[in-house]
Steps between C-alpha positions, in 0.01 A plus 500: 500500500366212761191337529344399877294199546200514749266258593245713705432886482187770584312564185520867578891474490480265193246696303706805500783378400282361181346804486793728460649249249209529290402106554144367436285256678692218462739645688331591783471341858115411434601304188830341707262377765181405277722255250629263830189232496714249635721394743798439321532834288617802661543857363838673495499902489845637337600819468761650252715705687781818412798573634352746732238247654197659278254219367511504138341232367239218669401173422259214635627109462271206658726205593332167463659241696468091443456399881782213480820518557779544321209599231380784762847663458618440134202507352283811533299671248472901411212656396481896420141702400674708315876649417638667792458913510800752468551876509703490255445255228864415421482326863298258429703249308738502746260487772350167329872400515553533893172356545544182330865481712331536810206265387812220447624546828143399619544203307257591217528319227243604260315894470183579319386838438155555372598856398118644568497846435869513352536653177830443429499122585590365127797711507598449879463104525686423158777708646498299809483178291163380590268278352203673342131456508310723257204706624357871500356762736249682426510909624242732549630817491246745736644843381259705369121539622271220515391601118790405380554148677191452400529621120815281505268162535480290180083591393423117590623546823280844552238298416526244733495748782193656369348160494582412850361877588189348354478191685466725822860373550652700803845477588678583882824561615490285814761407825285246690557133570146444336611651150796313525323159559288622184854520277615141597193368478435628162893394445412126575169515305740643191761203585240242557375555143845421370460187735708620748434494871610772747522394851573763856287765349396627839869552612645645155242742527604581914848563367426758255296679722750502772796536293412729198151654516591596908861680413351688172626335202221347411146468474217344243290611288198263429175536256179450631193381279140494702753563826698135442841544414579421162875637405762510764842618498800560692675816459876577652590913498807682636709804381315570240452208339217231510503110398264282401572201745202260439151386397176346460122506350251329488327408164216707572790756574660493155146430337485861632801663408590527873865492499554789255275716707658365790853590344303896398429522879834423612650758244291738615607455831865498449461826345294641838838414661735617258657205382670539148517134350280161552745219398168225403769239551649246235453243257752206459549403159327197579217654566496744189497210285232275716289769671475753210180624663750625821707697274260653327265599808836724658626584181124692442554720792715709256807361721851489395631203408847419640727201413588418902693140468499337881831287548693226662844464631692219640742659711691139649608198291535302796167645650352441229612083482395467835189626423478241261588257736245620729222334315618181490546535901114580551438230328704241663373679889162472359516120409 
């Protein structure tokens, strides 16, 4: 067992490999090249290997790198989606393992993994001995016909739809730069509420186009009211799986119930392509306790709840001191 390290690769050549793993979108080459919104962070695509050369296992790291030196070398960061994917499960602690040796050698000092759509994350990461941050995913499960997705909402949440079905609410599955200008606008309007300001909307928007909507593994879903948009969202989709990646509405939007008819449309078209589960993303523990209103809205959906800790690692001593020095450096260049 051997891992290989590679900086560039075709999606096609990437994307199978995940694919015949059984990986999700955060392991994909969409997700790889989507996540790198600045110059210093770089993704890293490794592959488990066997003895025979066969992949069995993948995995997606972004490197973030300070831009000084000896900083740049001793001190990078690690950040995972999600747990790398094995064919066989009893690979994957070990595969964790030969990552975070290889990760070292890079002169990483510290790893986070945010463990999206990883189940077994508690159970993983305290094995590992990370640091854990409490929060849940929500699942969907699509088997079934639409009648019983539907049946499976909590009554309050039925009714919301109904509502927004009364409101003339209509709700698209969309791929253009225009709807996606509609979800970050309706993002910043959310944020800008909370009295905080979102800036390079124009470009964010560009790169989601160009580097999910364009490949396939993504596209929006917005909710129209009187033909303005309303309720936007972002949703991610690969091997039969779906994830809800982000957000926003409007208050006339959730005066009208538009994001749970926006979520009905989405599950109805997830369904259309065969898709099996819609992970509606997570809820930190933080959150559950000061956004009760968050929980609540997912947990309506009839979702499974799953207890899906994120984690952090520090992988160097030394890296890690340095790192602590590096502070006090930027701070004496900067004077």
């Amino acid at each position: 067992m051997r891992v290989t390290i590679s900086n560039d690769i075709s999606a096609d050549k990437w994307d199978e490999q995940v694919t015949g793993c059984g990986g999700n979108y955060f392991h994909t080459h969409a997700f790889a090249v989507y996540e790198v919104n600045k110059s210093n962070i770089a993704p890293l695509f490794i592959s488990l290997l066997t003895e025979n050369g066969d992949v069995s296992g993948v995995a997606i790291v972004h490197i973030e790198k300070p831009n000084h030196w000896p900083f740049s070398k001793y001190c990078k960061k690690a950040i995972l989606g999600s747990l790398p994917k094995t064919l066989i499960p009893d690979d994957l602690l070990p595969f964790m393992r030969l990552i975070e040796d290889e990760l070292v050698k890079l002169g990483v000092f510290f790893v986070f993994n945010h463990a999206y759509e990883s189940r077994n994350s508690k159970d993983i990461l305290s094995i590992l001995g990370y640091t854990l941050n409490e929060r849940s995913e929500f699942y969907i499960s699509l088997a079934g016909n639409t009648d019983a997705v539907w049946n499976n909402f909590e009554s309050s949440r039925r009714r919301n739809i109904r509502k927004a079905e009364k409101n003339d609410v209509v709700s698209k599955i969309e791929k253009s730069l225009a709807a996606t200008l509609e979800l970050k606008n309706l993002q910043a309007d959310a944020l800008d509420r909370k009295d905080i300001k979102v800036a390079n909307i124009d470009s964010a928007a560009k790169a989601i186009v160009t580097d999910l909507l364009q490949p396939q593994r993504a596209w929006i879903c917005t909710s129209y009211k009187d033909g303005a948009a309303v309720s936007s969202s972002l949703i991610s989709y690969f091997n039969g799986k779906a994830y809800y990646i982000s957000s926003g509405s409007s208050m006339e939007g959730n005066k009208v119930c538009g994001p749970a008819h926006m979520v009905w449309c989405a599950i109805k078209q997830l369904k259309s392509m065969g898709y099996t589960e819609f992970n509606l993303g997570g809820v930190s523990m933080e959150e559950a306790n000061e956004q009760a209103g968050l929980f609540s809205y997912k947990k309506k959906f009839g979702a499974e709840i799953v207890n899906q800790p994120s984690g952090q690692k520090i992988l160097s001593s030394v890296g890690n001191l340095l790192n602590k020095a590096k502070g006090f450096f930027v701070t004496i260049k900067s004077n």
